[in-house]
N, C-alpha and C positions, 0 to 999 in steps of 0.2 A: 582891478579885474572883477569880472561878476561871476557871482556865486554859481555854483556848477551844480546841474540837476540832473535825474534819470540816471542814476547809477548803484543802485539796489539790482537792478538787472543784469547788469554786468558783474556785480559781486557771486550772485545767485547762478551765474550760468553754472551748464555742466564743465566745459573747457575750461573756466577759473579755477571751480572746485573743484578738477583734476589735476591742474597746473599748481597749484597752493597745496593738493594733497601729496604731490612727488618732492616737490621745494619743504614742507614738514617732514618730509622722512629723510633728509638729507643728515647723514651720520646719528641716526634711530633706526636703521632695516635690524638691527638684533635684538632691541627692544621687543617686548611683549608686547604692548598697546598698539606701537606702531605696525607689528607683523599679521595681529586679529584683524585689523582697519584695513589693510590691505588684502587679506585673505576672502576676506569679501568687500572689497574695496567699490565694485557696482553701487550694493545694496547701501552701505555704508553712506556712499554719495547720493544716492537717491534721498535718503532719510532724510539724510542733512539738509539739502534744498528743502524737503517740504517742510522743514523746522523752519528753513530760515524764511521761506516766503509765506509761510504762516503764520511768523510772528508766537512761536511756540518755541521757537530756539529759547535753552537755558542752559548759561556757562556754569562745567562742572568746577569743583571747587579744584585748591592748588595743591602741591608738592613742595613743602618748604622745605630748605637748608639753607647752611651757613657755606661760605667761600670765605677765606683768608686773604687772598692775593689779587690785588697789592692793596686790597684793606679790608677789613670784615662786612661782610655782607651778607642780609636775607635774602636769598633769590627764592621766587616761588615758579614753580615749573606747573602748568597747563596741563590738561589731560590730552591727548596727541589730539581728537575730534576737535578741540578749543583752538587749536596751532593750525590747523586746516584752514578755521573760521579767520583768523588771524591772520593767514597768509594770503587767504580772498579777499579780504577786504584791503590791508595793503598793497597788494597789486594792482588795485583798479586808485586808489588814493595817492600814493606816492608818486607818478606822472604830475599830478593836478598840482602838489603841495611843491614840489619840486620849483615848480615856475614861481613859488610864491618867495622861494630862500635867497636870501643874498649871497655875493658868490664867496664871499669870509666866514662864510657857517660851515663848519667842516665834519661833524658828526652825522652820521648815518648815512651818509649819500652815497652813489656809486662815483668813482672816481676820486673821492676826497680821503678819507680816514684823518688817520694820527701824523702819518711822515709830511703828509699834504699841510698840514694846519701847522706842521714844525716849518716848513719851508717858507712858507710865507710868514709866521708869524721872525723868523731869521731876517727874512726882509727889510721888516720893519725894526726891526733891533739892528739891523746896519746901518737905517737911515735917520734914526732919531735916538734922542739922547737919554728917554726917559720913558718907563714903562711903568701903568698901575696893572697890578696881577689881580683878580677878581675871580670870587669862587663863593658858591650859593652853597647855603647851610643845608644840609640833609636834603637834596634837589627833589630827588623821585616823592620821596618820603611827603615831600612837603606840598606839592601838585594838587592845587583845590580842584575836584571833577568840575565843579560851577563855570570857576574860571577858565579851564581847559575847554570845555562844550562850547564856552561864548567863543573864543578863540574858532574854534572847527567850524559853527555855525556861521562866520564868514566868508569862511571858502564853500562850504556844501549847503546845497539847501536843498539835496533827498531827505524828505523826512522820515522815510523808512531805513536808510542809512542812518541817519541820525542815532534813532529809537535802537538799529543794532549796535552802537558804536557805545551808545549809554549802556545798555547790557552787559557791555564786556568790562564800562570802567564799573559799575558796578558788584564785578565778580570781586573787587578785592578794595579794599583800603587799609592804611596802617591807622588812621587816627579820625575824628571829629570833634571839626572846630564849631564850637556852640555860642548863639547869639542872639542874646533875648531885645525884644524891641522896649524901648524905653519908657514910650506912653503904653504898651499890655502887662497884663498880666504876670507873673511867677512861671504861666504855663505857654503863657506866648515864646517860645523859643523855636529858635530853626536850628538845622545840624546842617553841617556841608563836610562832607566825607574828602579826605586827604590822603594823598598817594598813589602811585602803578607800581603795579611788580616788577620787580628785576629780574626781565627774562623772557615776558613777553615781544614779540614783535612789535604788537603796538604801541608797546610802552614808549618803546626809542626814539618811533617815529612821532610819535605825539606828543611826548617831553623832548623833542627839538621842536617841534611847531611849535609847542607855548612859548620856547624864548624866541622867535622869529618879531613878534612884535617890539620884544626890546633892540632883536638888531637894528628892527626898522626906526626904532626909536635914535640909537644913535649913532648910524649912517645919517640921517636925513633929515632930525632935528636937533641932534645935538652938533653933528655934522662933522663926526672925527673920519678922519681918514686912516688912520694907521688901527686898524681893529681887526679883529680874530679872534674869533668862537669854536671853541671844541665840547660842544654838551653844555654844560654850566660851568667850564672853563673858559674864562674870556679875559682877553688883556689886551689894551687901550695903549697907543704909543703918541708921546708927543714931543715936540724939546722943549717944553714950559713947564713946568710944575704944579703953580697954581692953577694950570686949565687944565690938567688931571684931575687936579683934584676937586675943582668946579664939576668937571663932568662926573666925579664918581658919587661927587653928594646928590646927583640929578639921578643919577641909575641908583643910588638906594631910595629915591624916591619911586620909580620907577617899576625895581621890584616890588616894595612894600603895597603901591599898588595889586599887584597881580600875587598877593599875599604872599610873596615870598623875602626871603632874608638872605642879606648877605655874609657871608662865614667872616665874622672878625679875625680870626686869626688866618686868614690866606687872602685878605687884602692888603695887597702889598705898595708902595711905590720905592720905585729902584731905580738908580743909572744903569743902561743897560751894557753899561762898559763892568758892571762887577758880577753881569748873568742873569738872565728871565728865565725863571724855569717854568717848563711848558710842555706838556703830554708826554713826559719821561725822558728832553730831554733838557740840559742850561746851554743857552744861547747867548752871545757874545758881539760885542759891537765891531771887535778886531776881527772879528770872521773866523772863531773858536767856537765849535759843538761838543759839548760834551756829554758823556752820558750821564743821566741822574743819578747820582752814588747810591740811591737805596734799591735802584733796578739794577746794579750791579750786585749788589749784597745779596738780595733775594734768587737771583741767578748760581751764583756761586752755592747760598745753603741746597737748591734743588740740586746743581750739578757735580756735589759731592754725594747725594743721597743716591741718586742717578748711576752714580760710578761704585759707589758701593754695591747696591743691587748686582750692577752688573758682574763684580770682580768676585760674586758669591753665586753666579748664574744664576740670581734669581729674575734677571729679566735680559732679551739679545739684543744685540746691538742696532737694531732696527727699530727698536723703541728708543735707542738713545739719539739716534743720528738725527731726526728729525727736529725734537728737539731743541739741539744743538744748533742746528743750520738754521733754523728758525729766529735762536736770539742774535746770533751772530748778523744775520741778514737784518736784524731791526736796529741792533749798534752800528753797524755799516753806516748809516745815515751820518752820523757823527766822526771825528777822528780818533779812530779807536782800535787802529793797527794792533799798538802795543798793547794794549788793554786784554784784547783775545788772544794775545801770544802769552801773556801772563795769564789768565785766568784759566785758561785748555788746557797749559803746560804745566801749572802746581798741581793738579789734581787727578 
């Protein structure tokens, strides 16, 4: 496909930056930031445009914390102006990148999610006998800007899109990888800044484009059929063993190209007659879903904390219901009748 141009204008319209400002206040209207931005929401947007089409736009910095569940993590939160810019530019990119994913990529798309990437990845655990589990060390963390840009500058060749798109990975990195040239100096070194935050919009979309190159790597040159990708969860199906495992010394080459590592300890291979566990939940060759025991576990410590609050009215039951219906609606996927008649009922 060829590279797509004149799209800095489209970013920049008023109709985007209105459309990107209502899609950013989606569960923020009681926020502070979001309510001032809105309150003079015109002026607001005007500003903005002239930032961005002057090339004077500058991403304020972030709001760090920690999340627990379902595993420790720094998320950095945007200043609400930065999620505006963030939801303009994805709107007019995400069509374009869209045509470029395979239809086994399952993360961030409309129509695909988690239950999608379970379903098919069930598929192929009914049809083959053997599964390699694969999972990238520290993924977001790890994202060289370098390598990311060369990626994007494939598909885009606005260069003022570009130049705003560097801006924003710019706004943050967790680490720099340094590398001095051989034949210079002590002072010959280059830095290449590593990581997106957890939380931006564009982070998602653009840590699944980077691995879009490995899908294309192995659909079409390694040339497996039985594949599916959820983020930097991916798992390879075949009935041979040794062309597992051929394939997966190729995708650590493959990464380590695109300066990334494969997590040793969640490279797996399995018969997938003893369970693939896969986006919360283990999959079964007999045509058994079960749910991941430790999303159970985490479920139950919330849904006693939940019922306590409640049983002491310190919160109503419209805080609980939702919920509730919400984890039961994601176990539903699996056979898990009894499971929710025990878990609801002891507590």
């Amino acid at each position: 496909m060829r590279r797509v141009k004149n799209l800095f204008d489209d970013v920049c319209s008023y109709e985007n930056l209105y459309a990107a400002a209502r899609l950013a206040l989606k569960g923020k209207r009681g926020k502070y930031p979001a309510a001032r931005f809105f309150a003079e929401s015109e002026k607001e947007i005007v500003r903005l445009r002239a930032e961005l089409i002057s090339e004077t736009y500058r991403h304020g910095g972030y709001t760090y914390f920690t999340i627990y569940e379902p595993k420790e993590r720094l998320v950095g939160a945007a200043p609400f102006r930065d999620r505006v810019v963030h939801h303009a530019v994805v709107r007019v990119i995400e069509p374009i990148l869209e045509k470029r994913f395979i239809e086994d990529s399952f993360a961030c798309r409309l129509g695909k999610g988690t239950h999608a990437a379970m379903r098919r990845a069930f598929e192929f655990t009914r049809r083959y006998r053997f599964a390699l589990k694969c999972d990238i060390r520290k993924y977001f963390a790890s994202i060289e800007h370098d390598v990311l840009m060369s990626s994007i500058k494939r598909i885009i060749a606005d260069t003022r899109l570009l130049r705003l798109i560097q801006v924003i990975l710019d706004s943050h990195h967790d680490s720099i990888r340094q590398e001095w040239d051989i034949d210079g100096s002590l002072f010959d070194m280059r830095q290449y800044p590593r990581g997106l935050p957890i939380g931006n919009l564009t982070s998602q979309i653009l840590a699944n484009l980077h691995l879009n190159a490995l899908d294309h790597f192995v659909k079409h040159t390694l040339r497996v059929k039985g594949y599916v990708r959820y983020m930097d969860d991916f798992i390879l199906f075949d009935n041979r063993k040794a062309q597992l495992k051929a394939w997966g010394l190729r995708i650590k080459q493959k990464l380590a190209r695109m300066r990334l590592e494969m997590h040793p300890d969640k490279y797996r291979l399995m018969p997938t007659s003893h369970g693939v566990d896969f986006v919360g939940y283990v999959l079964y060759s007999n045509g058994r879903i079960r749910v991941r025991s430790s999303t159970v576990k985490r479920f139950i410590v919330k849904y006693r904390e939940m019922m306590w609050h409640f049983r002491h009215k310190r919160i109503h039951a419209d805080d609980v219901t939702p919920r509730v219906n919400s984890w039961c609606a994601h176990v539903a996927h699996a056979q898990s009748y009894g499971l929710r008649r025990i878990v609801l009922s002891a507590h």
